[in-house]
Phi, psi and omega in degrees: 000159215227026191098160147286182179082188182261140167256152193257137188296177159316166181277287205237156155238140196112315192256106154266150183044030162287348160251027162282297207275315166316263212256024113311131187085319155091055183285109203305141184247138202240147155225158194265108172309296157264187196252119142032136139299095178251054144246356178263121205247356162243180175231158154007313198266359172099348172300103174289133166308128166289148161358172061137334171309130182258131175292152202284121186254022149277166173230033177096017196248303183049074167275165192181154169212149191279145169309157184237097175226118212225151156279184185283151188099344175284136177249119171255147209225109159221124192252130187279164172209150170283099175285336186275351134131343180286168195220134146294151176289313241198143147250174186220158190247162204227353175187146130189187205303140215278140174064023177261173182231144188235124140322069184269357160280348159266326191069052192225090202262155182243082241206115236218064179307174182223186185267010163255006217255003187274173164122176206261084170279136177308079181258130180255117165233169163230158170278113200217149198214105179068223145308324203283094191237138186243109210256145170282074225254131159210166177237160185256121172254093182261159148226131194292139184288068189295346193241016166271181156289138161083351169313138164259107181346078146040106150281150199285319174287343170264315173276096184249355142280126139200123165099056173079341185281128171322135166237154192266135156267146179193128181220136183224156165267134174085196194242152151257168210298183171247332146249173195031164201248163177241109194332135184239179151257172193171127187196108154264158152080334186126022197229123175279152169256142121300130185037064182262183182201149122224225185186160136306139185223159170098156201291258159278029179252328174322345209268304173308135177311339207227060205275180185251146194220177196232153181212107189268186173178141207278173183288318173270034186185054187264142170321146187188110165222082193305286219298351191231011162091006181254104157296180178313112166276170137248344183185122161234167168223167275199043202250122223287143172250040149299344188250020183206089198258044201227311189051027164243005210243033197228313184278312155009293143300315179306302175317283185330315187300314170302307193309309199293295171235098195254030182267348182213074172309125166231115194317111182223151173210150163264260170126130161272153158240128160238126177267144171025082192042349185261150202286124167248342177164190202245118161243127136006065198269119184227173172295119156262137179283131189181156171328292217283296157022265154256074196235319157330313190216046163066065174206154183263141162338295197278040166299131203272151158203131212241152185228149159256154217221359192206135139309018187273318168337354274237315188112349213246154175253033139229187186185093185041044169117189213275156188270139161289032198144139172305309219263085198221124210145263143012087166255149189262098183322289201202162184155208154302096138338131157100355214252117194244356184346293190287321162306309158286340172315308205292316173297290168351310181291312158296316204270348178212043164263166187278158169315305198290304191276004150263346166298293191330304183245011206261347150306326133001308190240359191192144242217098189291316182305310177301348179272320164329311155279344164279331193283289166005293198271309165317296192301351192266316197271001191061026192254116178266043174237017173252024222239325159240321195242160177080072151212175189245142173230076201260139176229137202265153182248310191301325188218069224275126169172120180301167197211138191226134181234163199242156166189157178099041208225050195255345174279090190199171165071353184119356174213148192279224191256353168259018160087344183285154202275106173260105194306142151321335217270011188280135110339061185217139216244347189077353208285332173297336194246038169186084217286337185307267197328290202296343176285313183295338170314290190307336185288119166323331210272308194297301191319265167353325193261355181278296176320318193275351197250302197268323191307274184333319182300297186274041167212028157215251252263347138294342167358154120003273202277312205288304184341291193297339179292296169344276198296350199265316176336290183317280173348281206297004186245320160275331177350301193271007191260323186291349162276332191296269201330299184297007164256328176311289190239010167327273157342292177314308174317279193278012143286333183327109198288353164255029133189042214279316178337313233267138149289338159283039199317150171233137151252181193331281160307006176274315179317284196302329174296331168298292209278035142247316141332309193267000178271350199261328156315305168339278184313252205347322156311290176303334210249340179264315209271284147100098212286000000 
């Protein structure tokens, strides 16, 4: 049992942080104590009425209160006011969280949580003047005490917040597979999904005490939060900030991509995860890339789609001696089974046409803006271990010209996929590991148009100044979820045996003032170097 008295569902479903954006602030909603004069033919402000228009039951008060947010064991306090300059005769109180107390002569509510008490509540009061009453909506935000003793799990439909972030519930029997998926339970928004899967996902992250997980979702019953930028999913994922204690640079990057090429956006938020009720941390919740994906965005599902998976990826026709194959790298998502064609035309094509028949043809074969931009975003964020491989390559066989979505971006920003401290100042250009980027640097046709594209990027949607508004963005939405995690995993975090080595430890905020230090390094570099 979760306590006594009654408790209030979720708000909305579907809207995280609709009561940051709604129903904080307040524009007041009136209801009417009586009944109409319908012989009065004005309202108050003197506004003739149409037929059937019902007089206006303000009377000027446009009440309202900030929202409230404590952990549990905590006492919240939200006190109303008139913004509209009217003073009510009365306050009144019209809804709220059970054993909470309303003051009406302060217009002052109180609520003495407990360890049962998390998840996001409704309070309703109203301002009443005479006949006239005008109501208040604000919410009380408890986050759950998961370390204290004697704490109650969270219900999963009432706790859909925390500390302003979405939180993902997933709950499984056992463990789940490393391949192929296992049925989960899975409650979001205030909502359980039917027939969701999931799996563990990831390289060196499978290695973490804090992992990364795939989330399926059934056809008549697909993941969907418009307010975080996800129209109908079939599949998100789940991806650990244990190798980023910045907890930002991986969605960052993603922005940086969106900024860059924005006709196919991938969708990224950040979201607490509690596995079998328990908290485990501040995660990445993103688009996973698959047919159904970009299906999305007017490409057919069955569409070939290839990732590269090795620095064998290359472009190039050798890779530490000769390739058993073009597509050597290379894995096959989703497609033709066995049918490796198009991929190797394309490596192939790259790695040995003459200049003029590569000027010629390579538009032909790969949708140029996206390369353009993938070069982009490795070199401006450094993040090298995107630069060949952990990339997405999808091709239509009907309409054929490859498409490149990016992943795979926590070796980035100033630090590699082990956590060591990476200088602004490199100079690396990608072109060894991405035979692709140097025919196009070196093409007359190309070149320029490649240079000239990221030159434009970094003086609008890379700026300087907009960059640090990205991180002040991040700051202000996570902060208080990413010390909790980092108190959390901390420990784990400087023991961690893949990179247990490093002396430079930082914490959370040194982190982040290091990655604003090294993008303002960055910019300025590149701006100097002019790849």
């Amino acid at each position: 049992m979760r306590g006594s008295g009654p408790r209030f569902p979720a708000l909305v479903r579907y809207a995280p942080l609709m009561w940051l954006i709604v129903v904080a602030g307040c524009g007041s909603s009136s209801v009417s104590l009586g009944s109409p004069d319908p012989d009065e033919s004005t309202d108050d402000s003197g506004h003739d009425r149409l037929p059937g228009e019902e007089a206006s039951t303000s009377f000027g008060c446009d009440p309202l209160a900030t929202d409230a947010e404590v952990d549990e064991l905590e006492m919240a306090r939200l006190v109303f006011r008139c913004a509209g300059g009217a003073t009510p005769e009365h306050w009144r109180l019209a809804s709220a969280p059970a054993g909470s107390s309303f003051d009406e002569a302060t217009a002052t509510l109180t609520w003495q949580t407990d360890l049962a008490s998390a998840g996001v509540w409704a309070v309703q009061v109203d301002a009443v003047k005479g006949d006239r009453t005008e109501r208040a909506q604000a919410t009380i935000a408890v986050a759950d005490a998961y370390d204290e003793r004697g704490n109650e799990e969270p219900d999963p439909l009432t706790y859909t917040h925390e500390y302003g972030l979405p939180v993902f519930h997933l709950s499984v029997n056992g463990v789940l597979p490393e391949a192929g998926t296992k049925p989960v339970t899975v409650t979001y928004g205030g909502h359980e999904f039917t027939g969701a899967e999931a799996q563990y996902r990831g390289a060196s992250s499978s290695y973490y005490p804090k992992r990364s997980y795939r989330v399926d979702f059934a056809p008549d019953d697909e993941f969907e939060d418009h307010s975080e930028g996800f129209p109908n999913r079939r599949s998100v994922v789940l991806t650990s900030t244990f190798d980023d204690n910045s907890y930002f640079r991986q969605k960052m990057c993603f922005d940086i991509w969106n900024l860059l090429n924005p006709a196919r956006p991938i969708a990224t938020t950040f979201a607490v995860l509690y596995l079998n009720g328990e908290y485990v941390g501040l995660y990445l919740l993103g688009d996973h890339i698959d047919g159904e994906w970009f299906e999305n965005f007017g490409y057919p599902e069955e569409g070939n789609l290839y990732k590269s998976v090795d620095h064998s990826a290359n472009f190039y026709s050798t890779y530490g001696g000769a390739k058993s194959s073009w597509h050597s790298g290379y894995e096959k998502k989703e497609g033709v089974e066995g049918d490796w064609s198009d991929i190797d035309a394309f490596v192939e094509f790259v790695a040995t046409s003459s200049n003029d028949d590569f000027d010629a043809g390579i538009g032909q074969i790969v949708d140029l803006e996206d390369i353009y931009d993938w070069w982009a975003m490795v070199v401006f964020a450094e993040a090298d271990d995107s630069g060949g491989k952990n990339a997405y390559l999808y091709n239509d066989p009907a309409a054929p010209l490859f498409r490149f979505e990016p992943w795979d971006l926590n070796h980035s920003l100033g630090q590699t996929w082990q956590t060591e401290r990476e200088p602004a100042t490199y100079a690396y250009d990608f072109t060894s590991v991405n035979g692709l980027f140097l025919r196009l640097l070196n093409s007359p046709t190309h070149g320029s148009v490649m240079r000239e594209r990221f030159a434009d990027a970094r003086s609008s949607v890379l700026s300087r100044d907009e960059m640090q508004a990205l991180i002040d963005s991040y700051v202000a939405r996570i902060d208080r979820s990413a010390q909790r995690d980092w108190r959390e995993w901390e420990d784990e975090y400087r023991s961690y045996g893949g990179w247990s080595w490093r002396t430079d430890w930082t914490d959370h905020h040194q982190e982040v003032a290091y990655v604003r230090d090294w993008i303002d390094d960055r910019w300025s570099f590149i701006e100097g170097w002019d790849p």
